[in-house]
C-alpha positions in Angstrom: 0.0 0.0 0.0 1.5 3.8 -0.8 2.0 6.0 1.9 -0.5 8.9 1.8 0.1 11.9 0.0 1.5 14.6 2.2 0.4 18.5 1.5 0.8 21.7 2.2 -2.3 23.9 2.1 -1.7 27.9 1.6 -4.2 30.0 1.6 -4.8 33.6 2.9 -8.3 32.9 4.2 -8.5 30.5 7.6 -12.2 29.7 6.4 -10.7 28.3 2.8 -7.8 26.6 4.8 -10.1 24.7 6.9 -12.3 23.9 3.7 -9.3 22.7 1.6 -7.9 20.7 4.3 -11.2 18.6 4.9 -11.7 18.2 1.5 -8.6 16.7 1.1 -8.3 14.6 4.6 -11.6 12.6 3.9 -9.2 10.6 1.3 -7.8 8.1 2.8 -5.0 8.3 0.7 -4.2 11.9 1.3 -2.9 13.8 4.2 -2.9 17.5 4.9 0.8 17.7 7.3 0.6 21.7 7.7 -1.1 25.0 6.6 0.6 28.2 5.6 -1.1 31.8 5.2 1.3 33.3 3.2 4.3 33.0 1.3 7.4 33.3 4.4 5.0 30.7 6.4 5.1 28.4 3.4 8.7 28.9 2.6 9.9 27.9 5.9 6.4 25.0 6.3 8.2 23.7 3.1 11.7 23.1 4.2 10.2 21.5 7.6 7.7 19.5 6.4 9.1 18.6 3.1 5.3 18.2 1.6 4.8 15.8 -1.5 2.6 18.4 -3.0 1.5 21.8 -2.6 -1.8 23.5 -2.9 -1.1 27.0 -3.6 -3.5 30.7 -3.4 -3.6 32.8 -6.6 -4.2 36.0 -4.3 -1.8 36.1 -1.1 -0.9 39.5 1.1 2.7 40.6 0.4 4.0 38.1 -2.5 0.9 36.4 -4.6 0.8 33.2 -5.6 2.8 33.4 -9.1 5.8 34.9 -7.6 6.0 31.9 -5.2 5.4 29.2 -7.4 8.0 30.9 -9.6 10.4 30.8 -6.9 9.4 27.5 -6.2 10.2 26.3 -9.6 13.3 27.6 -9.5 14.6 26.8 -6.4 13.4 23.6 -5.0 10.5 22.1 -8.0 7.7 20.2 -6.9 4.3 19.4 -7.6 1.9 22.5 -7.3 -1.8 22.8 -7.5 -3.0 26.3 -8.2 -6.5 27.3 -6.2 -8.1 29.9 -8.1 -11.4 32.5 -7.8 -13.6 31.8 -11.0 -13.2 35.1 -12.5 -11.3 36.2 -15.6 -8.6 37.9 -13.7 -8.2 34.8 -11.7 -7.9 32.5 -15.1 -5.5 34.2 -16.2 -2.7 34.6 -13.2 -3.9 30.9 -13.5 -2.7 30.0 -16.9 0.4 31.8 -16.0 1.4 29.5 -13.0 0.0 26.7 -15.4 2.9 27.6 -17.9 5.6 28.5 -15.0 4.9 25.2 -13.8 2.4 24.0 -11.5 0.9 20.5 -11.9 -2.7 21.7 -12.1 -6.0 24.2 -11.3 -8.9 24.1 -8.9 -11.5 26.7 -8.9 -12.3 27.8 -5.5 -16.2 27.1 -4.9 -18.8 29.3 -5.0 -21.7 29.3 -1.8 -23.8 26.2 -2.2 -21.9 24.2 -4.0 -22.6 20.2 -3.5 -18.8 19.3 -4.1 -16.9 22.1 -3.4 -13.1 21.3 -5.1 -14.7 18.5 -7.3 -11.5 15.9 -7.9 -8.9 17.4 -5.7 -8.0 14.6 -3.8 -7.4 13.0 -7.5 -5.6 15.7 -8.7 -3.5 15.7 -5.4 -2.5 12.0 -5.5 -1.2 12.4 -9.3 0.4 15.0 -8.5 2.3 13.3 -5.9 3.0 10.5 -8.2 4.5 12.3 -11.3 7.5 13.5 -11.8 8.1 16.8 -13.0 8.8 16.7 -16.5 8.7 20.3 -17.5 10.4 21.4 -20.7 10.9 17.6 -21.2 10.2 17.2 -24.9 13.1 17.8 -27.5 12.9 20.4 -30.1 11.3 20.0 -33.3 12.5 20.7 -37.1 10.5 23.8 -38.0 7.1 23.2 -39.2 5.7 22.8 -42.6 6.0 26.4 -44.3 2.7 28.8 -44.4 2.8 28.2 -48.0 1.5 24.6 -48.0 -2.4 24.7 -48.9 -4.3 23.0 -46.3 -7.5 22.8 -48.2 -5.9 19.9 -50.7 -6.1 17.4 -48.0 -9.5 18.7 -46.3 -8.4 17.2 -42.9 -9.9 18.0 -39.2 -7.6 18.2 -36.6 -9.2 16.8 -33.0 -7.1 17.0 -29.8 -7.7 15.8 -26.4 -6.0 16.6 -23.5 -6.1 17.7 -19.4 -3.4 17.8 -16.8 0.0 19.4 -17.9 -2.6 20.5 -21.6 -1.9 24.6 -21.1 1.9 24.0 -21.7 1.9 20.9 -24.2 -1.1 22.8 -26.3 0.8 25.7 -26.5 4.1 23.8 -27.7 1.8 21.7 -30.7 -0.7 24.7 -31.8 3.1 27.2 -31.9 3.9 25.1 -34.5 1.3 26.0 -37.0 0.9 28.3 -39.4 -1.6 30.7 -40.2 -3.6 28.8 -42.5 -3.5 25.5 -40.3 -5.8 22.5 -41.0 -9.1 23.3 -38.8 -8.5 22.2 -35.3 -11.1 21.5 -32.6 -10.0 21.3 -29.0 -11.1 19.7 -26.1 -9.3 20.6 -22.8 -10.6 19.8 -19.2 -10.5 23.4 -17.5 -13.3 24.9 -15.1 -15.5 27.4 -16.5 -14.5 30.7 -17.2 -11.1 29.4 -17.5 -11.6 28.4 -21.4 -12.2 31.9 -22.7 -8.6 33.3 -21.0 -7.3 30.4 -22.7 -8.6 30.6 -25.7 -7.4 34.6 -25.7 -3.9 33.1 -24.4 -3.2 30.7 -27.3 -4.7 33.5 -29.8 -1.8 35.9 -29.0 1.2 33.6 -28.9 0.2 31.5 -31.9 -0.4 32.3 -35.5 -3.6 30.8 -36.2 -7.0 32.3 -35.2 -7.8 30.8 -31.7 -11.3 31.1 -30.3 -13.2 29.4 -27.5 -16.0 27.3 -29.8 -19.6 29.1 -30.0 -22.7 26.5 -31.6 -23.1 26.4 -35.1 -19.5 28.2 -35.7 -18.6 26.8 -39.3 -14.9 25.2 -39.3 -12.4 27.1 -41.3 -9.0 26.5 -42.6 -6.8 29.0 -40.1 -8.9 28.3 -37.4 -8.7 26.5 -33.9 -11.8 26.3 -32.1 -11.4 25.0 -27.6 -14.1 23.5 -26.5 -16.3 25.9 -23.5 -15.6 24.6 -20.4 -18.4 24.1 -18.4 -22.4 22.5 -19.0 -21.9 21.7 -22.6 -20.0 18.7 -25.3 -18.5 20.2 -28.3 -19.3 18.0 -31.1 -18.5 18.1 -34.9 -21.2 17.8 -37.6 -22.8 18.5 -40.7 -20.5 16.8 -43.4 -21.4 19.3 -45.8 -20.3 22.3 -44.1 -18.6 21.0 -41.2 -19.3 23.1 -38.0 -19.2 23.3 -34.0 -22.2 22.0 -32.2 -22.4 22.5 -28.1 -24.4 19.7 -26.5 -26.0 19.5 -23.1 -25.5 16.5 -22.0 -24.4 14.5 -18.9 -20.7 14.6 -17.9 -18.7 11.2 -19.7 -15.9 10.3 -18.0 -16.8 12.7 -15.7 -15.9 15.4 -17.5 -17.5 18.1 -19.8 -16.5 18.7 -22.2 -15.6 15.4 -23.0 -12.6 14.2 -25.4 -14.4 10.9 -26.2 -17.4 12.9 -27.2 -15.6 15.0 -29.3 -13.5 12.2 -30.8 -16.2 10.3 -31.4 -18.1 13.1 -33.6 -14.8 13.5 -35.6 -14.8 9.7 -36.2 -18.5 9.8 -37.5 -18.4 13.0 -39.6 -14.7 12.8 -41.0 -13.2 9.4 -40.7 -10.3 9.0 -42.6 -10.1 12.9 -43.3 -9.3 13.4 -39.4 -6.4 13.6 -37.4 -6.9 12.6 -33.6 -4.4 13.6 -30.9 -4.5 12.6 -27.1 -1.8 14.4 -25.4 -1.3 14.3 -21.0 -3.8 13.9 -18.9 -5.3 12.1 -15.8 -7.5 9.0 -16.4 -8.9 7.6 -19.5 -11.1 10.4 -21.4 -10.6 10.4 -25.2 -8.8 7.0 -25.3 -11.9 4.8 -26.3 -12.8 7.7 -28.9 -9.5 7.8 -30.5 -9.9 4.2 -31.2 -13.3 5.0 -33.0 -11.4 8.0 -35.3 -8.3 5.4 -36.1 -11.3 2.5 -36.1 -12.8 4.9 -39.0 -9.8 5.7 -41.3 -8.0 8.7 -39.1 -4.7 9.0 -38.5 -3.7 9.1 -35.0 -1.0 10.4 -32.2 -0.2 10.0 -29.0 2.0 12.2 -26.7 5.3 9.9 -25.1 5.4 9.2 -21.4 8.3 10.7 -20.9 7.3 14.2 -22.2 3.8 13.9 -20.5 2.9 15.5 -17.3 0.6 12.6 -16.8 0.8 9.9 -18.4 -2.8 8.7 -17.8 -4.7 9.0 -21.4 -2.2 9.0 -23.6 -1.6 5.3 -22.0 -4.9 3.7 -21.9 -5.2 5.3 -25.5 -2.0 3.7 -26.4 -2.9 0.2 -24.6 -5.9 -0.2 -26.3 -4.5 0.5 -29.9 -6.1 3.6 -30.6 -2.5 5.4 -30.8 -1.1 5.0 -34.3 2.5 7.4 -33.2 4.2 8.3 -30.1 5.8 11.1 -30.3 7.7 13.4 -28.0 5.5 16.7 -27.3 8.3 18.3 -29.7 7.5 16.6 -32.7 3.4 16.2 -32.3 3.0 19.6 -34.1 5.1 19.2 -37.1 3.5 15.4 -37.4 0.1 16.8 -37.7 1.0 19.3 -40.0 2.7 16.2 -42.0 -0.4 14.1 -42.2 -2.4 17.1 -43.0 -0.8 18.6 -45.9 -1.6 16.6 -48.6 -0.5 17.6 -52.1 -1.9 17.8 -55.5 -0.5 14.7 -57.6 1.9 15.6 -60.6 
């Protein structure tokens, strides 16, 4: 049997403290060993206590949450779960930490809510199993050049992904050009998280980004992330492929969903479709990537040693939905390879 997770809670407010650490305790598997308020009472509760993982406060007096965790990084690494208010201002300083480095996101609850924190425990116990693995993959050849004419092979792109997905999405979609293959995303992220995203890819990649909107036609140039929240984004209408949001009940317990997404791109495309699973806890998208490379697609999978969590990707790759594993560093330039299809002679 493993020995429990140890943590770390900081957090400014006593009341969220107190919340956090019972959360957490009720796992059998977990154990909260101290509690910080600020950033000198967690430096000093860290060298003492020596926690497996930390869950860190966005907003803290003196020095927030993103100067620790980059000091963290830099000076003694280890797994870092971000604890975040659900407002725009709060996704963002949270996709920031989610690039410096920290292991994954929790919104902090609002009143009422039936599970306040959702998975923590889960996210907490991964988090003390993995090892860091940032900046892990190996640098690509540069990508196919803007020049190639993505509308020859009339490909979708599909790609799943969750824990460690901010930093590996932003490595793959940097790779494309401006007139990329359309691309539909599914990322597990709380709501109101997806539309900072969505801004954040838009301004440091070269294709239009957007967070997906129902009935949005799919163009070449275009990358479309799944909302994060009540609905599925699906693919459909063959003729004029376009977004569709769904409300349905969570799969996997997740929505968005990957398999759901996967699985319209298997339906609607087939062998015009590339799927990609990159890291991620558990086992969403894995049975649906089966379905696309079932159906003609081509189909990629993200290595385990350049994977956060190696948690899809695996069970995708087990189950012989995964046609290539690749280092994150090469994933981008591959799609762009399968997708470019020329004219013959």
């Amino acid at each position: 049997m493993n020995l429990p997770a140890r943590v770390l809670v900081v957090d400014d407010s006593p009341t969220m403290r107190g919340l956090i650490t019972a959360v957490l305790n009720s796992d059998p598997e977990v154990n909260v060993i101290g509690q910080a308020k600020d950033a000198m009472e967690a430096r000093a509760a860290i060298k003492q206590l020596n926690p497996d993982v930390v869950t860190l406060d966005i907003e803290m007096p003196d020095m927030n949450g993103l100067e620790f965790l980059e000091k963290i990084m830099r000076l003694r690494p280890m797994p870092v779960i971000m604890v975040s208010t659900m407002t725009h201002r709060g996704a963002e300083a949270t996709l920031a930490a989610l690039e410096i480095g920290a292991f994954d996101c929790v919104g902090k609850p609002m009143p009422g809510e039936p599970r306040p924190f959702g998975d923590l425990a889960e996210k907490v116990k991964a988090a003390a199993r993995s090892q860091l693995r940032r900046h892990a993959s190996q640098p690509a050849a540069p990508a196919i050049a803007p020049s190639t004419d993505f509308r020859v092979g009339r490909k979708i792109v599909a790609i799943g992904s969750s824990t460690g997905g901010v930093e590996a999405l932003i490595t793959v979609l940097q790779k494309f050009p401006r007139n990329c293959p359309p691309t539909v995303i599914t990322q597990h992220m709380p709501p109101t998280f997806t539309k900072s995203f969505a801004e954040r890819l838009n301004r440091l990649c070269a294709p239009v980004v957007q967070e997906a909107t129902d009935g949005a036609r799919l163009e070449i140039g275009k990358i479309y992330l799944a909302p994060g929240g009540e609905r599925h984004l699906q693919v459909v209408n063959p003729s004029a492929p376009s977004c569709r949001l769904v409300e349905q009940s969570p799969v996997n317990g997740h929505r968005p969903s990957v398999d759901v997404l996967f699985d319209s791109v298997a339906e609607l495309a087939g062998r015009n479709a590339v799927g990609v699973i990159l890291t991620g806890m558990g086992r969403d998208g894995a049975a649906g990537l089966l379905k696309m490379r079932s159906a003609g697609a081509r189909t990629i999978g993200q290595n385990e040693k350049t994977c956060v969590v190696y948690g899809m990707p695996r069970v995708a790759h087990e189950l012989g939905a995964v046609e290539h594993q690749l280092p994150l560093g090469s994933i981008g330039e591959e799609i762009l390879k399968l997708t470019a299809a020329r004219k013959e002679g």
